[in-house]
N, CA, C and O atoms as a Tinker XYZ file with bonds, in Angstrom:
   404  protein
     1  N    -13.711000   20.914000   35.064000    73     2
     2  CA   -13.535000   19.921000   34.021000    64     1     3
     3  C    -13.674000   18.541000   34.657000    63     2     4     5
     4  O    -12.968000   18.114000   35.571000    81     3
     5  N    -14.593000   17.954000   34.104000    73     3     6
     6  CA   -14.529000   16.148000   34.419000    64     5     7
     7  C    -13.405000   15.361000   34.146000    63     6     8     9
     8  O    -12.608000   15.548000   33.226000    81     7
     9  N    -13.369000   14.249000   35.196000    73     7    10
    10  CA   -12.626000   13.349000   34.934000    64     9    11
    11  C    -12.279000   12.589000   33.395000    63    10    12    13
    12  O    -11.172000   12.389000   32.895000    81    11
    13  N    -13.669000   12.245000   32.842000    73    11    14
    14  CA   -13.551000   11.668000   31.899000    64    13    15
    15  C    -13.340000   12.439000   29.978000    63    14    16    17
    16  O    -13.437000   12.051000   28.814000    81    15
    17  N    -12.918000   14.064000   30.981000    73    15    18
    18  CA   -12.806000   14.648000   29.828000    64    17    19
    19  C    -10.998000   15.433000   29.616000    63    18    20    21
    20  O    -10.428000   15.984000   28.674000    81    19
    21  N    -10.677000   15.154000   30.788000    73    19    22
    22  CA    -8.702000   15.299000   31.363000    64    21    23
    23  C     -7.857000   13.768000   30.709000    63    22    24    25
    24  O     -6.790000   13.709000   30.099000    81    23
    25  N     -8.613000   12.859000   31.031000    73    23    26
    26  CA    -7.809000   11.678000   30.630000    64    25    27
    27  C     -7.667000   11.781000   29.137000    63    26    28    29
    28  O     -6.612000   12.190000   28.652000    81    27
    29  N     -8.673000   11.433000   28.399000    73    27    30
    30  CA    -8.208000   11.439000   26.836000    64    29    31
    31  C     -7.539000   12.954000   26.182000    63    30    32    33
    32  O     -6.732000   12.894000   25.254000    81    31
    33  N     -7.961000   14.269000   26.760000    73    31    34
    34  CA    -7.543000   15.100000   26.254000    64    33    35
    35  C     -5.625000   14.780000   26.916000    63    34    36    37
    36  O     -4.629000   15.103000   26.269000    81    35
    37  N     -5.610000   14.341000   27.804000    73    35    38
    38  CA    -3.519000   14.049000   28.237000    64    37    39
    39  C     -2.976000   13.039000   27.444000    63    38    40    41
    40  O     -1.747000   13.055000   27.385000    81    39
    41  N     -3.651000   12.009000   26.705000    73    39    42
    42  CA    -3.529000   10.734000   26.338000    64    41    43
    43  C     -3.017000   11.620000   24.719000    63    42    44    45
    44  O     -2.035000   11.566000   23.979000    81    43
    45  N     -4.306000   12.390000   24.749000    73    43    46
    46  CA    -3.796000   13.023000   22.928000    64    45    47
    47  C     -2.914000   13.742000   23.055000    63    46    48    49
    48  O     -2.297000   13.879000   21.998000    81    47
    49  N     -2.481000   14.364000   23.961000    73    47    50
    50  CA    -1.218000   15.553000   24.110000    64    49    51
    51  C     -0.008000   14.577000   24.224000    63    50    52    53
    52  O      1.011000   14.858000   23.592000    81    51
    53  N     -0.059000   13.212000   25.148000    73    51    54
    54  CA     0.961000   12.573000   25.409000    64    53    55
    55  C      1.545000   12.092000   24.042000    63    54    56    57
    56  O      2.729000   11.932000   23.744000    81    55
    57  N      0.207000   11.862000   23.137000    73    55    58
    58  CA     0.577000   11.191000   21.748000    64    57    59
    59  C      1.727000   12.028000   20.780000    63    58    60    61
    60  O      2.826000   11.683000   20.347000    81    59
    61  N      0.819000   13.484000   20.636000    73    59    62
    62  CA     1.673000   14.372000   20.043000    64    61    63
    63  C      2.926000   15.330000   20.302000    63    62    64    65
    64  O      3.674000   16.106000   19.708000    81    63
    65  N      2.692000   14.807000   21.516000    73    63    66
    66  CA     4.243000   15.283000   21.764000    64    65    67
    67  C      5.191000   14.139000   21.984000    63    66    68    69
    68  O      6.289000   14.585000   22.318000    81    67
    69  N      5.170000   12.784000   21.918000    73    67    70
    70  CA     6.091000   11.738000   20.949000    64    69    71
    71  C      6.529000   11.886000   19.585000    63    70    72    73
    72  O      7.567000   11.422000   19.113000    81    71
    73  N      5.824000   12.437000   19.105000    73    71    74
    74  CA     5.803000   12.651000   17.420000    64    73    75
    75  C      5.485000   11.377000   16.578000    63    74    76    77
    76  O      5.998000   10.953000   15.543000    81    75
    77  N      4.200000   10.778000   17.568000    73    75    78
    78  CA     3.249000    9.848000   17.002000    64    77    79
    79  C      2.957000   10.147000   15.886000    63    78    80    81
    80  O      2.506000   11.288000   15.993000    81    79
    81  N      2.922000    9.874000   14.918000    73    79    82
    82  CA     2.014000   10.387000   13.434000    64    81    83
    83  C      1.944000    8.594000   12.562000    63    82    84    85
    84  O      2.161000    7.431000   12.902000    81    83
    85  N      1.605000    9.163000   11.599000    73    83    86
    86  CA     1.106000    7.870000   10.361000    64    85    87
    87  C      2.454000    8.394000    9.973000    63    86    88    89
    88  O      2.877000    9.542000   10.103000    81    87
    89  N      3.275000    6.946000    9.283000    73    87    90
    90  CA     4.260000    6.730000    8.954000    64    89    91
    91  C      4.286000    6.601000    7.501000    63    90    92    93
    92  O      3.323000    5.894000    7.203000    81    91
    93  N      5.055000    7.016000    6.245000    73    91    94
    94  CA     4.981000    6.773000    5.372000    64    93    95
    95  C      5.263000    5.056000    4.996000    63    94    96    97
    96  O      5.841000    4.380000    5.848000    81    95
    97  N      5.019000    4.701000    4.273000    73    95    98
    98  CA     5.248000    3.128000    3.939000    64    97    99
    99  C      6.592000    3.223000    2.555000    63    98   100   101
   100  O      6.681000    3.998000    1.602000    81    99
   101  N      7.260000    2.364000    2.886000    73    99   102
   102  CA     8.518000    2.435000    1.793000    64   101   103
   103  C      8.121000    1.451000    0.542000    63   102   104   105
   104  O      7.935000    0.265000    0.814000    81   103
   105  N      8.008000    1.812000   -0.583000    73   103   106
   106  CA     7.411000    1.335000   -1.724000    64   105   107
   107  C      8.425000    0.903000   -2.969000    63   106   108   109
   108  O      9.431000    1.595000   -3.125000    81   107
   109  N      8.231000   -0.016000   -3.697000    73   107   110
   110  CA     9.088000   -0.308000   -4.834000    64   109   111
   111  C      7.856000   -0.570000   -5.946000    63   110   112   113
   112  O      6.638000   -0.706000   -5.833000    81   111
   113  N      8.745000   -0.573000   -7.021000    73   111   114
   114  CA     8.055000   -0.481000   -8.272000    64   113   115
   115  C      8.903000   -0.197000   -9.125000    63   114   116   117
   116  O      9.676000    0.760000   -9.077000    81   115
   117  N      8.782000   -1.396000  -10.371000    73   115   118
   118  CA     9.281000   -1.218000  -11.349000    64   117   119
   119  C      8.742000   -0.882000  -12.677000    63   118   120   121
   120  O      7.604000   -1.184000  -13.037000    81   119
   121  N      9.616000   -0.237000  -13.401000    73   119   122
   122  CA     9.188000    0.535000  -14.604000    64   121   123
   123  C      9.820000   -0.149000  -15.695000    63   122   124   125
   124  O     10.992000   -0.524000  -15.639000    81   123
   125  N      8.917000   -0.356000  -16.893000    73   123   126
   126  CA     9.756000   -0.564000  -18.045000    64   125   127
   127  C      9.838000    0.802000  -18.973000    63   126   128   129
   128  O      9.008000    1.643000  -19.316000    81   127
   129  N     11.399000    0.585000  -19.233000    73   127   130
   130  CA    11.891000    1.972000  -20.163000    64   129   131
   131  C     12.056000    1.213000  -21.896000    63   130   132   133
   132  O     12.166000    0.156000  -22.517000    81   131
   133  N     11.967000    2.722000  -22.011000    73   131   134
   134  CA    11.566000    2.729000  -23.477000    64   133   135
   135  C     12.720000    3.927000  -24.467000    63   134   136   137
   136  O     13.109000    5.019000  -24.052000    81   135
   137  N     13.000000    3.399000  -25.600000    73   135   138
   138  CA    14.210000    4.061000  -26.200000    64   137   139
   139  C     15.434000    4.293000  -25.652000    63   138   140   141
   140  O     16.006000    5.277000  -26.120000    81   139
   141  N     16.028000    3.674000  -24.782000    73   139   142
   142  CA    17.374000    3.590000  -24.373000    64   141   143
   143  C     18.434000    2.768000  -25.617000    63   142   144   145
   144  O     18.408000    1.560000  -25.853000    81   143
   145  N     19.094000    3.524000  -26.116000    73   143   146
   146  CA    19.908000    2.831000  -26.843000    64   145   147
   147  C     21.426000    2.620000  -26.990000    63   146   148   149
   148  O     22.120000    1.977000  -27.778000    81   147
   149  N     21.666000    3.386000  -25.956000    73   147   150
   150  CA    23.285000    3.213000  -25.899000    64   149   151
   151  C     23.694000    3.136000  -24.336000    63   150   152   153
   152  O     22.857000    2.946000  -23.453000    81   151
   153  N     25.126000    3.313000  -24.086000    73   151   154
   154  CA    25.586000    2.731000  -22.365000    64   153   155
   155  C     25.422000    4.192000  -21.820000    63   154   156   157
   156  O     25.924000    4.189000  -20.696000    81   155
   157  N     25.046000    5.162000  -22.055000    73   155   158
   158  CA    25.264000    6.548000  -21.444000    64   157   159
   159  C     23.267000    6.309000  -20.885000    63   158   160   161
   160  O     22.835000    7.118000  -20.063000    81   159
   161  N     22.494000    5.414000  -21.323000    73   159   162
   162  CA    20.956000    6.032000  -21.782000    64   161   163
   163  C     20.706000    5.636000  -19.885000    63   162   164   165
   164  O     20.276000    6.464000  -19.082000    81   163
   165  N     21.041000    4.426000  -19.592000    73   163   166
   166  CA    20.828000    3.884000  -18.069000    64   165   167
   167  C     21.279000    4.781000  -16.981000    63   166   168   169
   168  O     20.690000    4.826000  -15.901000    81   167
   169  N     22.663000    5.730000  -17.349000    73   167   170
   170  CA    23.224000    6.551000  -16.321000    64   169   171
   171  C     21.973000    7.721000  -16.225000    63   170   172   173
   172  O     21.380000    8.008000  -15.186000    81   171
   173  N     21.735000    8.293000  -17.510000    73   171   174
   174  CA    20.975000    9.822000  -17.852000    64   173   175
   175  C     19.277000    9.119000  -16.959000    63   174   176   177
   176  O     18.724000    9.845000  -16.133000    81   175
   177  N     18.837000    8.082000  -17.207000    73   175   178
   178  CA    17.693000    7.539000  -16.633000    64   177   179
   179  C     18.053000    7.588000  -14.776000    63   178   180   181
   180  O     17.270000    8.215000  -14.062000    81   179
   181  N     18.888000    7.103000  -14.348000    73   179   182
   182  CA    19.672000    6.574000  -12.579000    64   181   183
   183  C     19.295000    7.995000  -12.239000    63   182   184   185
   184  O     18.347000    8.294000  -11.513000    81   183
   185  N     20.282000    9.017000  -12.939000    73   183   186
   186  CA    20.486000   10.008000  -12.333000    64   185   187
   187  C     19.405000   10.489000  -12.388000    63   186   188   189
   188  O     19.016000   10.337000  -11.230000    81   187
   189  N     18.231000   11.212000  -13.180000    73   187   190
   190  CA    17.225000   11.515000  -13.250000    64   189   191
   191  C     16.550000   10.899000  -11.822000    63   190   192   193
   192  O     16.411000   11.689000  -10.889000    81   191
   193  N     16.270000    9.956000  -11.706000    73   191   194
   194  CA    15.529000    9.857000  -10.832000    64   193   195
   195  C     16.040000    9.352000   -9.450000    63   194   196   197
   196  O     15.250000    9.050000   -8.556000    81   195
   197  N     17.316000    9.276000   -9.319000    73   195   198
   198  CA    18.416000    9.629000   -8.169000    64   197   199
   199  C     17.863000   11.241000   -7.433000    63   198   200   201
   200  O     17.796000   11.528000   -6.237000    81   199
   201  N     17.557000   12.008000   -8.521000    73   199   202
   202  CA    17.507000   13.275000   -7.890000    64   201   203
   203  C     16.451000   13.755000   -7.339000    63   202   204   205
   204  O     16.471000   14.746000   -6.609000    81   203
   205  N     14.936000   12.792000   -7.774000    73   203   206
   206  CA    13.594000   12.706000   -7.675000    64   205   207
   207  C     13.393000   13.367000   -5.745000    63   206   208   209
   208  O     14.246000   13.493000   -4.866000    81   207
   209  N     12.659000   13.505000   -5.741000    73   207   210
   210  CA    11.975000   13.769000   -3.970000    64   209   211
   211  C     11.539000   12.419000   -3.821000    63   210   212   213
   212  O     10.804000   11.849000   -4.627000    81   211
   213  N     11.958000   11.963000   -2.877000    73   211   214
   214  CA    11.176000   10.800000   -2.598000    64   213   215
   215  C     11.826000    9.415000   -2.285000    63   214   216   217
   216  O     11.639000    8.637000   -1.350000    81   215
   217  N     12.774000    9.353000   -3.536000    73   215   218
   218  CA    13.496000    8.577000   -4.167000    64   217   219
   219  C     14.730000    7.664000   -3.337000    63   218   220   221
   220  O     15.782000    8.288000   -3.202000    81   219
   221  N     14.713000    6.561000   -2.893000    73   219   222
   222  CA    15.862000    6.108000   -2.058000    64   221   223
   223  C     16.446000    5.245000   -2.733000    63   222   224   225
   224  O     17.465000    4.962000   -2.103000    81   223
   225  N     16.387000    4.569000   -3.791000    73   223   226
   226  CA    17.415000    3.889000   -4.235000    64   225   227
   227  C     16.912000    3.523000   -5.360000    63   226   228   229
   228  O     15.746000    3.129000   -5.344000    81   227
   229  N     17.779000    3.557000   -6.860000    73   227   230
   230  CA    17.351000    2.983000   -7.660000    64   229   231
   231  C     18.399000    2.224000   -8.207000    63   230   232   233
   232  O     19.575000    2.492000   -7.960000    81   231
   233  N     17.868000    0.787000   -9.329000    73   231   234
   234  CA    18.443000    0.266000  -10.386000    64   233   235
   235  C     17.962000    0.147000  -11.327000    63   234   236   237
   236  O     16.808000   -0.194000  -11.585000    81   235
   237  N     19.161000    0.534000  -12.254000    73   235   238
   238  CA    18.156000    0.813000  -13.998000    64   237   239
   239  C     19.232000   -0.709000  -14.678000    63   238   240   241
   240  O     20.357000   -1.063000  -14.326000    81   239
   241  N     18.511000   -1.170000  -15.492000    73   239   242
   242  CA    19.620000   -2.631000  -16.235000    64   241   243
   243  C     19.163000   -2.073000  -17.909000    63   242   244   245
   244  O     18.291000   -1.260000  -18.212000    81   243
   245  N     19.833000   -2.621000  -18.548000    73   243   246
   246  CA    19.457000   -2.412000  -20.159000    64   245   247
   247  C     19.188000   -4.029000  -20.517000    63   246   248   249
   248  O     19.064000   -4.282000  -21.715000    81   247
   249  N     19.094000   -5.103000  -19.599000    73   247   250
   250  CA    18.583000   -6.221000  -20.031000    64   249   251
   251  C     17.954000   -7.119000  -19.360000    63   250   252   253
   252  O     18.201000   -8.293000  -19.084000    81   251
   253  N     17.016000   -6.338000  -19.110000    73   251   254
   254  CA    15.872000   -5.841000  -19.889000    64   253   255
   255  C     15.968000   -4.239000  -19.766000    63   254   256   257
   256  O     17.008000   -3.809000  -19.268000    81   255
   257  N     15.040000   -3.362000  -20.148000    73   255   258
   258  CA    15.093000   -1.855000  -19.850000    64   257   259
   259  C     14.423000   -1.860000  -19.126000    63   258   260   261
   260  O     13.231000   -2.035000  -19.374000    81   259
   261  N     14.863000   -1.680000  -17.959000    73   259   262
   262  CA    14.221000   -1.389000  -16.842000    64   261   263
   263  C     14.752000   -0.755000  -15.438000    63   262   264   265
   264  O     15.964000   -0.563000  -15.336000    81   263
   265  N     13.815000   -0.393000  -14.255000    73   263   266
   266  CA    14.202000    0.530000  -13.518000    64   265   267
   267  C     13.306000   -0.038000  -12.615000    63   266   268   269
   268  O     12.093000   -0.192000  -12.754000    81   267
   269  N     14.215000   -0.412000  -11.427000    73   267   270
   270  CA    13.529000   -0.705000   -9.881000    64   269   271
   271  C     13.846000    0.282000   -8.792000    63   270   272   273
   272  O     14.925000    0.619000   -8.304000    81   271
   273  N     12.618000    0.651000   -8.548000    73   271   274
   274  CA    13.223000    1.815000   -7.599000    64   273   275
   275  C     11.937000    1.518000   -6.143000    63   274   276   277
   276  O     10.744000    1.216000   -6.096000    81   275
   277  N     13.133000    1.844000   -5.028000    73   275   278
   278  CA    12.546000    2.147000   -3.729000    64   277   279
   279  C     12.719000    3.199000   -3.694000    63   278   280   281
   280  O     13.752000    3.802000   -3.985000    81   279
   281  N     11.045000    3.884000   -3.078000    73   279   282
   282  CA    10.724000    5.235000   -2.699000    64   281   283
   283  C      9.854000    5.162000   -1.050000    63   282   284   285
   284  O      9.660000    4.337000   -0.157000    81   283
   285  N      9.530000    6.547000   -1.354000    73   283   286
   286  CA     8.805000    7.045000   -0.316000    64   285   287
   287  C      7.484000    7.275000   -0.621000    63   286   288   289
   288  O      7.166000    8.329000   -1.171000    81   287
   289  N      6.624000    6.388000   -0.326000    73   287   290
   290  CA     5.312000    6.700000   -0.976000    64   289   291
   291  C      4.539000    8.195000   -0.317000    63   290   292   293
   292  O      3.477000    8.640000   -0.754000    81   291
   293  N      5.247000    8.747000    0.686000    73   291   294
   294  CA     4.667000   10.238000    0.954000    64   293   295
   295  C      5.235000   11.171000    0.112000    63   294   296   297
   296  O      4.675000   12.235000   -0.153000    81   295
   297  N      6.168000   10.887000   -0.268000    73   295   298
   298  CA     6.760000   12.192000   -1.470000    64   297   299
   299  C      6.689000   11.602000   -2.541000    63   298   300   301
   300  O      7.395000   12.323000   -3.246000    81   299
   301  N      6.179000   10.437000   -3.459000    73   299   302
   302  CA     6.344000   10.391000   -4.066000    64   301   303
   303  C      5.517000    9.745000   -4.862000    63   302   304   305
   304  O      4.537000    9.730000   -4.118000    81   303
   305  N      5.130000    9.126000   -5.949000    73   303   306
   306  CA     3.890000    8.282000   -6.620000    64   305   307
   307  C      4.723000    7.595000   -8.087000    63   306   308   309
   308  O      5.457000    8.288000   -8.792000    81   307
   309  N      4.432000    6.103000   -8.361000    73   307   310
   310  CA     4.827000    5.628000   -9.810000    64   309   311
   311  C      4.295000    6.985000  -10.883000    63   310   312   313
   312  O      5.093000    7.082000  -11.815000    81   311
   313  N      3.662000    7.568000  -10.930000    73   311   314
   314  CA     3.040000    8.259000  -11.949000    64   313   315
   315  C      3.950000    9.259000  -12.429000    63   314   316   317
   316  O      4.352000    9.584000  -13.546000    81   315
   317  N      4.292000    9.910000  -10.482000    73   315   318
   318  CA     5.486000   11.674000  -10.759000    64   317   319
   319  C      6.748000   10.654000  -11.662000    63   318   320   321
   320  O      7.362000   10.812000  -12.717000    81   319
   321  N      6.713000    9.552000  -10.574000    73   319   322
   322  CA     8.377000    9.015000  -11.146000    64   321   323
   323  C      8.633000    8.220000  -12.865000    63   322   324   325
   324  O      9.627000    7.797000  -13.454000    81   323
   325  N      7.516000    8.293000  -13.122000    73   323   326
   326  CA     7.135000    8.169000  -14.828000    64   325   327
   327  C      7.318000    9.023000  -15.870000    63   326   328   329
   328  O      7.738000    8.791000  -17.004000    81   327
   329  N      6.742000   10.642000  -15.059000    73   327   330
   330  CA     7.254000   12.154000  -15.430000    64   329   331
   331  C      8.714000   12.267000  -15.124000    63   330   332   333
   332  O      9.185000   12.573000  -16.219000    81   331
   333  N      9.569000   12.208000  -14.391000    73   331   334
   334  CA    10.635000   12.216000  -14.206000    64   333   335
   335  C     11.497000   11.697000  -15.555000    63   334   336   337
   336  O     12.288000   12.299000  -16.281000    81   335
   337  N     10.863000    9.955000  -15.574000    73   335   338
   338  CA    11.787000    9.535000  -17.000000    64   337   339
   339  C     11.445000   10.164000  -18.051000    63   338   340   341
   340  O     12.427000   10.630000  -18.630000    81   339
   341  N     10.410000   10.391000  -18.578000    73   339   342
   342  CA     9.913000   10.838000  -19.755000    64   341   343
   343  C     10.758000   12.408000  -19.981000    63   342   344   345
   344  O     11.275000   12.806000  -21.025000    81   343
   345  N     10.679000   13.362000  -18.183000    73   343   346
   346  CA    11.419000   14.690000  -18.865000    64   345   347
   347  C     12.710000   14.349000  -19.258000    63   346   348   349
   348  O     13.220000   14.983000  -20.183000    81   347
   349  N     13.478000   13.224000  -18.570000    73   347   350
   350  CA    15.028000   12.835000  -18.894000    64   349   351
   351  C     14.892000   12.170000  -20.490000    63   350   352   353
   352  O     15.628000   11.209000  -20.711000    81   351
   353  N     14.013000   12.622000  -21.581000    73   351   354
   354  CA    13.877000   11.824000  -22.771000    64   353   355
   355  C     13.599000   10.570000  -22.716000    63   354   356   357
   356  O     13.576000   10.146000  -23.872000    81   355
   357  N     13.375000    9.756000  -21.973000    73   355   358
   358  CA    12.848000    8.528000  -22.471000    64   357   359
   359  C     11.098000    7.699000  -22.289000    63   358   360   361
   360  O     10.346000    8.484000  -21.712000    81   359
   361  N     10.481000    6.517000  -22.612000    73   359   362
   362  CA     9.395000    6.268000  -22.270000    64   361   363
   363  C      9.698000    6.076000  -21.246000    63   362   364   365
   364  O     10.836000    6.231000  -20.804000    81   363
   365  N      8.293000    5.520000  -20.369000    73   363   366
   366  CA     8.298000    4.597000  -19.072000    64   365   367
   367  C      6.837000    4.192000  -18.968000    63   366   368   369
   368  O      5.920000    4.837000  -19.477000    81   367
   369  N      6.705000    3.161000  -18.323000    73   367   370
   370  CA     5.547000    2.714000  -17.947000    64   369   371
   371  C      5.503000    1.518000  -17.634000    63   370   372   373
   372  O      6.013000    0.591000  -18.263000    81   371
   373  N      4.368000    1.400000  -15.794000    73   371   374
   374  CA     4.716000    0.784000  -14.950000    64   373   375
   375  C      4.903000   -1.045000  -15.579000    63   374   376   377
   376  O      4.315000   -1.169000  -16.653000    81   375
   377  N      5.570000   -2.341000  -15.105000    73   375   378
   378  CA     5.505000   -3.121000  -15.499000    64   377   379
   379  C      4.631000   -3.883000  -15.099000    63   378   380   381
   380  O      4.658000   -3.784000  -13.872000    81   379
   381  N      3.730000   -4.714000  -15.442000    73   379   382
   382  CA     2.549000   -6.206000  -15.269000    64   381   383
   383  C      2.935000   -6.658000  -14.111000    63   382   384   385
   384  O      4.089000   -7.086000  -14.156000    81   383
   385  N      2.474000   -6.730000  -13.173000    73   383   386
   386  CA     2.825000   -7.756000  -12.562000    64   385   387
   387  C      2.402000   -9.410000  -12.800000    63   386   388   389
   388  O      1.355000   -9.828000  -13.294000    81   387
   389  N      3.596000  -10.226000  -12.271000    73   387   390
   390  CA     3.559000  -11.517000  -13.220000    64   389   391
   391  C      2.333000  -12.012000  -12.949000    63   390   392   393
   392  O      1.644000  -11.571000  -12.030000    81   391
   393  N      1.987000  -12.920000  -13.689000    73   391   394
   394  CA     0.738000  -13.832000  -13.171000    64   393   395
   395  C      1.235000  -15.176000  -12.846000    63   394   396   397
   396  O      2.065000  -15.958000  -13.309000    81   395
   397  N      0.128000  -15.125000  -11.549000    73   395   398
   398  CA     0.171000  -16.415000  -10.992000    64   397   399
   399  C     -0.270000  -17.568000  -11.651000    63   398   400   401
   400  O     -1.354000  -17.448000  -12.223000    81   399
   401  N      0.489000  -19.041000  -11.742000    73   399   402
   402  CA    -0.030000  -20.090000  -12.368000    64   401   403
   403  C     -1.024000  -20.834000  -11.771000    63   402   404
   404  O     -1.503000  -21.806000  -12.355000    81   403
């Protein structure tokens, strides 16, 4: 075996056995909810997606209806966490981001 074929093949072994890999990126995104109408509707929404895969922290407010949540963008996507509210009964869908003046 050549020299120039020992170095990079130790360099890639050295890598993977650090447990070098691509890192997930930690993501937020907020959702506006839809048909919440009483003080129980924000808990049944939290918890729902408290329980999500992915999911590291959320806040739901009723003023406005809405839901900010930090996730894990490897387990997880705005779309699943859209399915999530909708199976807990309510709408969702992602919010605008503002525009710049």
């Amino acid at each position: 075996m050549h020299l120039k074929t020992i170095i990079p093949a130790t360099a890639f072994a050295l890598l993977l056995g650090t447990g070098f890999s691509a890192q997930a990126a930690p993501r937020s995104v907020t959702l506006v909810l839809e048909g919440m109408y009483c003080a129980m509707c924000p808990v049944t929404v939290k918890t729902a997606l408290d329980f999500a895969d992915g999911v590291d922290e959320v806040k739901v407010t009723r003023d406005p209806d809405e839901a900010v949540i930090r996730y894990d963008d490897a387990k997880t996507s705005p779309a699943k966490l859209i399915e999530v509210v909708k199976k807990s009964g309510y709408g969702a869908h992602l919010k605008p981001p503002r525009a710049k003046p």
